[in-house]
DSSP file (Angstrom, degrees, kcal/mol; ACC not computed):
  #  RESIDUE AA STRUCTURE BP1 BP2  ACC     N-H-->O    O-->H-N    N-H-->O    O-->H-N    TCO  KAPPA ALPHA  PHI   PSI    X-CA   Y-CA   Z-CA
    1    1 A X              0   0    0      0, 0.0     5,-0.0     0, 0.0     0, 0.0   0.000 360.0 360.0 360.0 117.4   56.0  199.2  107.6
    2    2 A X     >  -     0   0    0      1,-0.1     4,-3.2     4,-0.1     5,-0.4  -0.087 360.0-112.2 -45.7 144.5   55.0  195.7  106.8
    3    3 A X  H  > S+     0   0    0      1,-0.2     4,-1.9     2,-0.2     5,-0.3   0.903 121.1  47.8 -58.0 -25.2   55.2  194.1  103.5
    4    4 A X  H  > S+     0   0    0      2,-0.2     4,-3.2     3,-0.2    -1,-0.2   0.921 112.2  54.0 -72.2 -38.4   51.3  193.9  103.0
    5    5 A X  H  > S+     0   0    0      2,-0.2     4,-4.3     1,-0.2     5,-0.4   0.966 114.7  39.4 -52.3 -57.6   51.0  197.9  104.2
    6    6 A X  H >X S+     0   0    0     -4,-3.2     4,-1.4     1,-0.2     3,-0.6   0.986 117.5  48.9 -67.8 -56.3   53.7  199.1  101.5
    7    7 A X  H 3X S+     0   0    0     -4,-1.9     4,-1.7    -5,-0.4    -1,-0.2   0.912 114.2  45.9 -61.6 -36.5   52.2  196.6   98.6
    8    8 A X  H 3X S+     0   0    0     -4,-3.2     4,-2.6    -5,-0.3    -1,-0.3   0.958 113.1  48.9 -80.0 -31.1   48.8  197.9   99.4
    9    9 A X  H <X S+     0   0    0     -4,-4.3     4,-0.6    -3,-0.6    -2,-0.3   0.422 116.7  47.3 -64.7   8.2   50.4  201.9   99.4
   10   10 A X  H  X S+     0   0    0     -4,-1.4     4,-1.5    -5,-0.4     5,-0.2   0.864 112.2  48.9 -96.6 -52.2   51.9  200.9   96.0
   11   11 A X  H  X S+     0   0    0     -4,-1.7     4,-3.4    -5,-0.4     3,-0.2   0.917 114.2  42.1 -57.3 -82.4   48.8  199.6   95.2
   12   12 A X  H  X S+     0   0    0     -4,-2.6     4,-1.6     1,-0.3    -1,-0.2   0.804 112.0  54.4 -31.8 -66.9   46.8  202.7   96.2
   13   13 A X  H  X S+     0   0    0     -4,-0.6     4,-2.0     1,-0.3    -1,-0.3   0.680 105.2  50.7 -64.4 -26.9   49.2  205.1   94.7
   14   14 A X  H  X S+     0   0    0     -4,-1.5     4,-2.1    -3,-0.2     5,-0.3   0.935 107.3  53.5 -87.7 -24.7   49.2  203.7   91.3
   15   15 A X  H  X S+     0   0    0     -4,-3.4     4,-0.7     2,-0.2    -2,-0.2   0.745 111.1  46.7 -70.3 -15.6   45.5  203.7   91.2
   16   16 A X  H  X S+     0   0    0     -4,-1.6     4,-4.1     2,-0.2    -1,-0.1   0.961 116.5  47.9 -38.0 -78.5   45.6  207.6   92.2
   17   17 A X  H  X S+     0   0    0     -4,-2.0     4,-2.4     1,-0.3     3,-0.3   0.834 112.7  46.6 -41.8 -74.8   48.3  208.0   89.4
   18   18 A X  H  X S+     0   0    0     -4,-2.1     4,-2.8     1,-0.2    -1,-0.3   0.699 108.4  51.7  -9.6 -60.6   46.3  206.1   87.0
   19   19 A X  H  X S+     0   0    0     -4,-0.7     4,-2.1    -5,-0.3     5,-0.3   0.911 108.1  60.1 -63.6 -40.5   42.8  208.1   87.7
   20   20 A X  H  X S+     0   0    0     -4,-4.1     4,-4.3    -3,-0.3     5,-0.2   0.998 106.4  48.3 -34.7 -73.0   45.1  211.5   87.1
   21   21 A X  H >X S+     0   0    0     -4,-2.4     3,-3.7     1,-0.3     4,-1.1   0.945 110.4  41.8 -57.7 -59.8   45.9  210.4   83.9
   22   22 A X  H >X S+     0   0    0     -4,-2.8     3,-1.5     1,-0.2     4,-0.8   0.868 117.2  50.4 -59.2 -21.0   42.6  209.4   82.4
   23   23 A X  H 3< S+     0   0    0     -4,-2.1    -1,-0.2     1,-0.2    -2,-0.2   0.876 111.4  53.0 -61.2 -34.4   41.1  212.6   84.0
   24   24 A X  H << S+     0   0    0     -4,-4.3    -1,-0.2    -3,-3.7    -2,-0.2   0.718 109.1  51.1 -69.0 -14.9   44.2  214.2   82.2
   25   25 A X  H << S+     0   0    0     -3,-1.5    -1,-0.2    -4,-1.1    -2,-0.2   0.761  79.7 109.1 -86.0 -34.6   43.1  212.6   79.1
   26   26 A X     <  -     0   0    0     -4,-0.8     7,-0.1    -5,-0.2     8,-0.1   0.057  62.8-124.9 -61.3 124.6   39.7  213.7   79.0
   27   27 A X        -     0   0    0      2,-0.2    -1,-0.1     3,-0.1     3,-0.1   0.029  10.6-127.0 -51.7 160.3   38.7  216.6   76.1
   28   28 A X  S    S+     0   0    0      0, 0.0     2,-0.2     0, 0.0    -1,-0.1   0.697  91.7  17.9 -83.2 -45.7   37.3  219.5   75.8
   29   29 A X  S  > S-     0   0    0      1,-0.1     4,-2.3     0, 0.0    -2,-0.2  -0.436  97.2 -83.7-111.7-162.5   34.5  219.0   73.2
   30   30 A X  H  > S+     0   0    0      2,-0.2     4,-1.7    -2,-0.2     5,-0.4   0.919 124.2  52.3 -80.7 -45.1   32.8  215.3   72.0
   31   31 A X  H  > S+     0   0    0      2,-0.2     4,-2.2     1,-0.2     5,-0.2   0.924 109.5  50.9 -69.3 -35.4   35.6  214.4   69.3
   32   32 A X  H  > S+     0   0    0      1,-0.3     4,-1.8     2,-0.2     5,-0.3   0.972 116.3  39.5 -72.1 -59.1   38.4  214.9   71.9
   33   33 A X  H  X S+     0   0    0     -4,-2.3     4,-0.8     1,-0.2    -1,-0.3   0.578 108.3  54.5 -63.3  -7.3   36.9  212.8   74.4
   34   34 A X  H  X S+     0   0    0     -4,-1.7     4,-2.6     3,-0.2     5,-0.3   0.761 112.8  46.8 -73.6 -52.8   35.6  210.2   72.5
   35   35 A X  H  X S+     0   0    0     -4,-2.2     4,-2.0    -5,-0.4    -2,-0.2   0.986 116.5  46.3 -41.4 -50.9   39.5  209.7   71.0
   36   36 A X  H  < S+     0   0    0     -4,-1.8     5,-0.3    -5,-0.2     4,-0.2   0.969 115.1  49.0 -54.8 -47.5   40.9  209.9   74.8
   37   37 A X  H  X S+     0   0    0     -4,-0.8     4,-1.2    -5,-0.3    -2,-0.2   0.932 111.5  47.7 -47.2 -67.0   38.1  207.4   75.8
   38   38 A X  H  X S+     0   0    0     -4,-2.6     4,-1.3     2,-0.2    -1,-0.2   0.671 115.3  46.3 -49.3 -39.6   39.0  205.1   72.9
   39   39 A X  H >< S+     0   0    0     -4,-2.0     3,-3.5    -5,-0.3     2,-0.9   0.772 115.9  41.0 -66.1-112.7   42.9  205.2   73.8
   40   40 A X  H 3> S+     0   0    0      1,-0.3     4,-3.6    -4,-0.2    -2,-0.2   0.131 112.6  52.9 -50.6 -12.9   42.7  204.7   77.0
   41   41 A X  H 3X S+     0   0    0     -4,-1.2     4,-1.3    -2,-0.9    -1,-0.3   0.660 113.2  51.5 -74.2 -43.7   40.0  202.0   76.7
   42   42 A X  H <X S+     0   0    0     -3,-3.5     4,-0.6    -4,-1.3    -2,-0.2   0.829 107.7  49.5 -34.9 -63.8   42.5  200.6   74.3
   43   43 A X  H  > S+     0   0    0     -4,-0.3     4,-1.9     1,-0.2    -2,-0.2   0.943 108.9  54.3 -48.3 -78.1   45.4  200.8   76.9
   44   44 A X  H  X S+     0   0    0     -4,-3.6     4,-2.0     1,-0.2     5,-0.2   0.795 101.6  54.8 -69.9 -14.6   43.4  199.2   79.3
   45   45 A X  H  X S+     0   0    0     -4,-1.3     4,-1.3     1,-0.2    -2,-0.2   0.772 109.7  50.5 -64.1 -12.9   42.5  196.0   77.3
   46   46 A X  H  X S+     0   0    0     -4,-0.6     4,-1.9     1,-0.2    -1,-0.2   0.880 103.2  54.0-118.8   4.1   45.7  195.3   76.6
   47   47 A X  H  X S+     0   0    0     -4,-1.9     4,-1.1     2,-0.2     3,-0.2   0.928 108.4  49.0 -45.0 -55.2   47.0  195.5   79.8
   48   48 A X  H  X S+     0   0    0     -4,-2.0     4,-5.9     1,-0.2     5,-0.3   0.879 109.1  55.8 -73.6 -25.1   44.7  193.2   81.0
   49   49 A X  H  X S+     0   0    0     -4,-1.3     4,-1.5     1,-0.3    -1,-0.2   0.813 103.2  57.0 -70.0 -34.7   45.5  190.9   78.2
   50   50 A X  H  < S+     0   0    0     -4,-1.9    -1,-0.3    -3,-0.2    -2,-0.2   0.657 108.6  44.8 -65.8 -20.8   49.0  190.9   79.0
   51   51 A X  H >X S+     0   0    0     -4,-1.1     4,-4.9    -3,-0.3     3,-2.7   0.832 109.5  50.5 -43.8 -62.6   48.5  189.8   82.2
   52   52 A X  H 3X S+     0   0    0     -4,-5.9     4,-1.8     1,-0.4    -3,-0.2   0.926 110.5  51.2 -67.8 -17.8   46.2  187.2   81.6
   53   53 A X  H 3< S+     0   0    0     -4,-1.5    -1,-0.4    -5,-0.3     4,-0.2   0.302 108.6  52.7 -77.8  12.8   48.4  185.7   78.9
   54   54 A X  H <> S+     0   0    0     -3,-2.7     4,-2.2     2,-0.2    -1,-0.2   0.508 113.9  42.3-106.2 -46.6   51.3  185.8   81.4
   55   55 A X  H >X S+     0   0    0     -4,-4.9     4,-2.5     1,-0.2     3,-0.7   0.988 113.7  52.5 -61.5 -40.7   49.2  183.9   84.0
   56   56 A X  H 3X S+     0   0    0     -4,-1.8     4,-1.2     1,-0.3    -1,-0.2   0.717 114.5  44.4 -95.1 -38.1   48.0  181.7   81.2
   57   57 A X  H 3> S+     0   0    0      2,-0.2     4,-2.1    -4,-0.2    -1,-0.3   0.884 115.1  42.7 -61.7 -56.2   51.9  181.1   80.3
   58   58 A X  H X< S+     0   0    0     -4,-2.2     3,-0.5    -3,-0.7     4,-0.4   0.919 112.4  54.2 -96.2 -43.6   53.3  180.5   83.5
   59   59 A X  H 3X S+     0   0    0     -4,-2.5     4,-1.0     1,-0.2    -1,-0.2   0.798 114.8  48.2 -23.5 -49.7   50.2  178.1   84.7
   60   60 A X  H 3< S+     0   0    0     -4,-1.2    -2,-0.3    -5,-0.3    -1,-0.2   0.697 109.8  46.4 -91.9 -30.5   51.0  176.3   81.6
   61   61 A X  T << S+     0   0    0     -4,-2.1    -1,-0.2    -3,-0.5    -2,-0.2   0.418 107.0  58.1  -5.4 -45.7   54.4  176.0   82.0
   62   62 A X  T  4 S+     0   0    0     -4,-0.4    -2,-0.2     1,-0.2    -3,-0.1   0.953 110.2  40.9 -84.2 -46.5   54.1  175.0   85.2
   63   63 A X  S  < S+     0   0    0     -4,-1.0    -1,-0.2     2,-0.1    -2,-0.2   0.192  80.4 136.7 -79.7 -11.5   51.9  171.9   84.4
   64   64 A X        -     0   0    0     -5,-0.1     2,-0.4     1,-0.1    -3,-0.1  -0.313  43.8-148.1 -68.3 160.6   53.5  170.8   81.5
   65   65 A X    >>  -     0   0    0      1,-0.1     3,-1.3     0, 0.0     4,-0.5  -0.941   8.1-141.1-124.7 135.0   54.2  167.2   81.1
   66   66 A X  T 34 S+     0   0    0     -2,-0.4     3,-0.1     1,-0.3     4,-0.1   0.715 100.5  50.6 -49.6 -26.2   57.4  165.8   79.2
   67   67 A X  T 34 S+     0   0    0      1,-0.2    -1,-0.3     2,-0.1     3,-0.1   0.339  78.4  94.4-104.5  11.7   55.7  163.4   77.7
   68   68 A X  T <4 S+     0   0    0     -3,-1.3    -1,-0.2     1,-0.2    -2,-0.2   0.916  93.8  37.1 -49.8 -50.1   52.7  165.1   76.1
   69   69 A X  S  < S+     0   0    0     -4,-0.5    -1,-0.2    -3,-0.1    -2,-0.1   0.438  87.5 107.2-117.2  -4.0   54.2  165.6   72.7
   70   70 A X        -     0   0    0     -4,-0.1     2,-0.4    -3,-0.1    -3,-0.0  -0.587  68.0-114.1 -80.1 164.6   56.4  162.5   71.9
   71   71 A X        -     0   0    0     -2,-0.1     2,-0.3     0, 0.0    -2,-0.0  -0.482  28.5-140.2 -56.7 138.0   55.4  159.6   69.3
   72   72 A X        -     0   0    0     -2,-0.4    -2,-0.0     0, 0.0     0, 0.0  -0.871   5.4-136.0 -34.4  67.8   54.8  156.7   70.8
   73   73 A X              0   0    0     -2,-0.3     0, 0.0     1,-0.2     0, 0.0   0.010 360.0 360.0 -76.6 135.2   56.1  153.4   69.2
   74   74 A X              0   0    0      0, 0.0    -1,-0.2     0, 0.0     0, 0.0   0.479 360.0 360.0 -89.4 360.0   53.6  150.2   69.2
């Protein structure tokens, strides 16, 4: 198996895994799904928010310049 084949079965399989659960999450009546909804709606925002602050980190990192933040003497 090629690296792109497994990374795209990894891929695949967690998005399976992932659909399981919220299905698993899902109520019986209105108040119980609206709670599940809310969690997992929850869940994912802060996933994605950890990501993007990670890119947002390591981008920024990457581009820093040493001299950005000293004084400067005239």
């Amino acid at each position: 198996m090629s690296r792109q084949t497994s990374r795209h079965s990894l891929i695949a399989g967690l998005m399976v895994a992932l659909l399981c659960l919220a299905l698993a999450g899902c109520g019986y009546n209105r108040g119980e799904r609206a709670a599940s909804g809310g969690l997992l709606g929850a869940g994912g925002g802060a996933a994605i928010a950890a990501v993007t602050v990670a890119i947002v980190a390591v981008i920024s990192a990457a581009t820093k310049r040493s001299d950005c933040c000293e004084l400067r003497e005239a």
